[in-house]
N, C-alpha and C positions, 0 to 999 in steps of 0.2 A: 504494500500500500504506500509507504513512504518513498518508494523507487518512483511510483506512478506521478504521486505527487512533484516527484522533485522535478522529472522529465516535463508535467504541464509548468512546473513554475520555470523553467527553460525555454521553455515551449513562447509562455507569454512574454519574458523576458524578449527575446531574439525577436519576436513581432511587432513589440511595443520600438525598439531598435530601429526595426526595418519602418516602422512609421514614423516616428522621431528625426531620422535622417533625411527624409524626405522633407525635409524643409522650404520654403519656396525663396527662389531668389526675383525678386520684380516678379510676382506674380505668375511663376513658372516653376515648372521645379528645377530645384540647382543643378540637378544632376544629367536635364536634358540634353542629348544631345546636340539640339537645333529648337532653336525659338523661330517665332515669326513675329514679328514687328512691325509698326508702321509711325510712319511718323506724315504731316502735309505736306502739301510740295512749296507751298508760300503764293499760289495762284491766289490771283483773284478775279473779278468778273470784269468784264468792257475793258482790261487789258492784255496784253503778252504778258504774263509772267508766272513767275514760279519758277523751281529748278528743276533740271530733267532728271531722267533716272538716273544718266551718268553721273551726273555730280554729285546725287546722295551718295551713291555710290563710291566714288571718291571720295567724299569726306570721310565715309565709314573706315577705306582705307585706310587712307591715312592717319589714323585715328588709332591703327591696328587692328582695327576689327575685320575679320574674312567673312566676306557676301559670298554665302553658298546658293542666292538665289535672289534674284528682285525686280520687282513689278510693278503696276501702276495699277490704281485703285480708285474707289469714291468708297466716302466714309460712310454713305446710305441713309446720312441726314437728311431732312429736309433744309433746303438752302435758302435764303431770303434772294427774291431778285431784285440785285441791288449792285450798280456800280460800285468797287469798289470792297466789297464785300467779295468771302472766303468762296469759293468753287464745292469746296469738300471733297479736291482730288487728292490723293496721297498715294505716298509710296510704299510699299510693302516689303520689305526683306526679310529672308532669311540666314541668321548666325549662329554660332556657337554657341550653345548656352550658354560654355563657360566665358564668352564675350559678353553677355547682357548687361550688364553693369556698364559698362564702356557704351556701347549705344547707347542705352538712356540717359546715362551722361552728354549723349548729343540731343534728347531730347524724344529719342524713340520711347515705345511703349506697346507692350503685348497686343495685339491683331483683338485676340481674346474679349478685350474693352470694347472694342466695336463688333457687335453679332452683326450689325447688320451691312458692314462692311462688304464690299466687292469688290473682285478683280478684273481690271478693262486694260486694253491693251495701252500703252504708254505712244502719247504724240508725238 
């Protein structure tokens, strides 16, 4: 009996463990191997602007972060029409989990925050 017990008190131990460690880093877990992010492009309406894929891209570079993927999006808000006012397009990448920290330090943030978020192909 005290054998049985000790193996479930191990048992709980090692699972209680295995949930514990599972900690989330930015709303992901630490241990992922790939997050998905988004951050705006900086567009706004009635003019040219915003930054393209490449340049997030670049900046995420250079920054150290490795873009194992990235796209162009709308955040699935509704938009006010309004010169002047936000688009709601954004960019979408994918990194290293163990990079997330470093993106959101640029300002990214888990895909996850936007359910209603899209992906469109990039102008």
């Amino acid at each position: 009996m005290m054998t049985c017990l000790r193996a479930s008190a191990s048992a709980a131990t090692t699972a209680a463990l295995i949930l514990f460690t599972g900690c989330t880093q930015g709303g992901l877990p630490a241990d992922a191997s790939r997050a998905v992010l988004y951050r705006g492009d900086g567009s706004v309406q009635c003019e040219a602007s915003g930054k393209s894929i490449t340049a997030t891209r670049s900046e995420l570079e250079v920054a150290g972060v490795q873009v194992l993927d990235a796209t162009c999006g709308n955040n699935g808000r509704a938009q006010i029409a309004m010169c002047g006012s936000a688009t709601g397009r954004i960019h979408i990448v994918a990194v290293p989990g163990r990079q997330v920290q470093a993106a959101r330090a640029l300002g990214f943030a888990p895909l996850s925050d936007l359910p209603e978020a899209s992906r469109k192909a990039c102008r």
